[in-house]
C-alpha positions as CSV (number, residue, x, y, z in Angstrom):
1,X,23.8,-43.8,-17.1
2,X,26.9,-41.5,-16.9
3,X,25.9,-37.7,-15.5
4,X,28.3,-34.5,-15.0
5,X,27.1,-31.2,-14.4
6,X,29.6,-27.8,-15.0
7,X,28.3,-24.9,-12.3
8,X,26.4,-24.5,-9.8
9,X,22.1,-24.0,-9.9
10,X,21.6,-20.5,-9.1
11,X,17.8,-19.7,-8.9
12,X,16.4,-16.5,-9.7
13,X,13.3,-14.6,-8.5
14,X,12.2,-12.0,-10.8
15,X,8.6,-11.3,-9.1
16,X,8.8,-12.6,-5.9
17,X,5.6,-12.4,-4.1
18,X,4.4,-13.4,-0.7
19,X,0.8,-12.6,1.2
20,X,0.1,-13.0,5.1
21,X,-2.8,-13.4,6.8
22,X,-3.2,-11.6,10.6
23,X,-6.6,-12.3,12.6
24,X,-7.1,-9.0,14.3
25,X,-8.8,-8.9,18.0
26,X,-12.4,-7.8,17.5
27,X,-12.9,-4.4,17.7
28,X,-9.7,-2.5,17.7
29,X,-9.5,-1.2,15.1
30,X,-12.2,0.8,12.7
31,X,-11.5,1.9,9.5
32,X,-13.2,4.7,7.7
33,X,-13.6,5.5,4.2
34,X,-15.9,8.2,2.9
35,X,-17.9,8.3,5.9
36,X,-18.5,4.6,6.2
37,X,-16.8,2.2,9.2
38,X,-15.6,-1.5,8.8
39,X,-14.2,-3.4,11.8
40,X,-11.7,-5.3,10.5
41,X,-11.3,-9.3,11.9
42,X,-8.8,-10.2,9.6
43,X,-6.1,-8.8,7.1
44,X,-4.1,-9.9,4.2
45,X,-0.7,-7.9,3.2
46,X,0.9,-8.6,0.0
47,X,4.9,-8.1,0.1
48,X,6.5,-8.0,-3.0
49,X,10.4,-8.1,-3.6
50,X,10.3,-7.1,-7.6
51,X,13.6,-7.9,-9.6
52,X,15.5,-8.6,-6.5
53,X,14.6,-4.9,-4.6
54,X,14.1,-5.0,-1.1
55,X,10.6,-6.3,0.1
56,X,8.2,-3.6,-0.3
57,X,4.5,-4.2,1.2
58,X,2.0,-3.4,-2.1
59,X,-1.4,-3.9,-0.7
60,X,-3.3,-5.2,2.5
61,X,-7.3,-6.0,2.1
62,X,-9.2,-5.6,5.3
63,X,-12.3,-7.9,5.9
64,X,-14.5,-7.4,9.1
65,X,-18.1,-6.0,9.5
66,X,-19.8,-2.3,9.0
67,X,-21.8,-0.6,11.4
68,X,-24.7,-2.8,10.1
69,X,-23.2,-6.0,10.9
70,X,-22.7,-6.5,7.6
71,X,-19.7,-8.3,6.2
72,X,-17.4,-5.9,4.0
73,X,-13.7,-5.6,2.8
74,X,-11.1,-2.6,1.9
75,X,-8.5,-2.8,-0.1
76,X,-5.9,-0.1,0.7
77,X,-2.8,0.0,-2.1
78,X,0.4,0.6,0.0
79,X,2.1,2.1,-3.0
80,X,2.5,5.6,-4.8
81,X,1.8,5.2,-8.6
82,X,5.4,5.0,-9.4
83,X,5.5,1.8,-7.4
84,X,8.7,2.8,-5.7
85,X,7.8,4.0,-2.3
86,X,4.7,4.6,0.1
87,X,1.5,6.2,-1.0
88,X,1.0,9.5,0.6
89,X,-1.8,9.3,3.6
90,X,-1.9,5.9,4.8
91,X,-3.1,5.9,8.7
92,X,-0.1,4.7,10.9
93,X,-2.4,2.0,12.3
94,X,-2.4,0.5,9.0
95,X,1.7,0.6,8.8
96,X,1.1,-1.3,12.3
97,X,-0.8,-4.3,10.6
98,X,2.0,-4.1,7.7
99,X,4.8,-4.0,10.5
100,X,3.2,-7.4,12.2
101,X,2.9,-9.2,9.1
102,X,5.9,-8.7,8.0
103,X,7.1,-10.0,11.8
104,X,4.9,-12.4,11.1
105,X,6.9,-13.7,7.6
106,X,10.2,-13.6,8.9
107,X,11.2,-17.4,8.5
108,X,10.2,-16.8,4.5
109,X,13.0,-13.9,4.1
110,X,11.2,-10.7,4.4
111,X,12.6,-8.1,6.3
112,X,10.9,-4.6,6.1
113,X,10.5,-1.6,7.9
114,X,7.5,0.7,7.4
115,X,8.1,4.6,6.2
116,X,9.4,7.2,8.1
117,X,6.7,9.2,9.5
């Protein structure tokens, strides 16, 4: 069997998404929504790099426990509804989680800085 290429492979990316996991320590942080607490023990950020834009963090669920004890999640979208930069009243200690995941995702190509306050 004879082979010959022309070029070189180029691969392109025209959604490229990544999600990562952080176990938070127990009970630093509470989030409230409409009156009602969850202590978060874990959070998932979804990056996103769209087209070949820089990476832009879209979303980050929270699961942990209410005041109850029961389990519970929030899901906080990270974007305004023009998708092209932060949603408008998004606690800094959220940014924070955003900030470590992306630190976190470093070897896969992300690099990211929150907003500006």
């Amino acid at each position: 069997m004879k082979l010959s290429t022309a070029g070189d492979p180029v691969m392109t990316q025209e959604d490229t998404k990544v999600e990562v996991g952080l176990d938070l320590k127990a009970g630093t942080l509470v989030l409230i929504q409409d009156g009602k607490g969850l202590t978060p023990h874990h959070a998932v950020v979804q990056f996103a790099a769209p087209d070949g834009r820089p990476w832009m963090a879209q979303q980050v669920t929270f699961t942990g426990a209410g005041p109850d004890g029961t389990s519970g999640s929030l899901v906080v979208d990270l974007l305004n509804d023009a998708c092209d930069g932060p949603r408008d009243g998004i606690p800094d200690a959220i940014w924070r989680v955003v900030t470590l995941a992306a630190t976190s995702a470093g070897d896969v190509g992300i690099t990211y800085a929150p907003p500006a306050p």
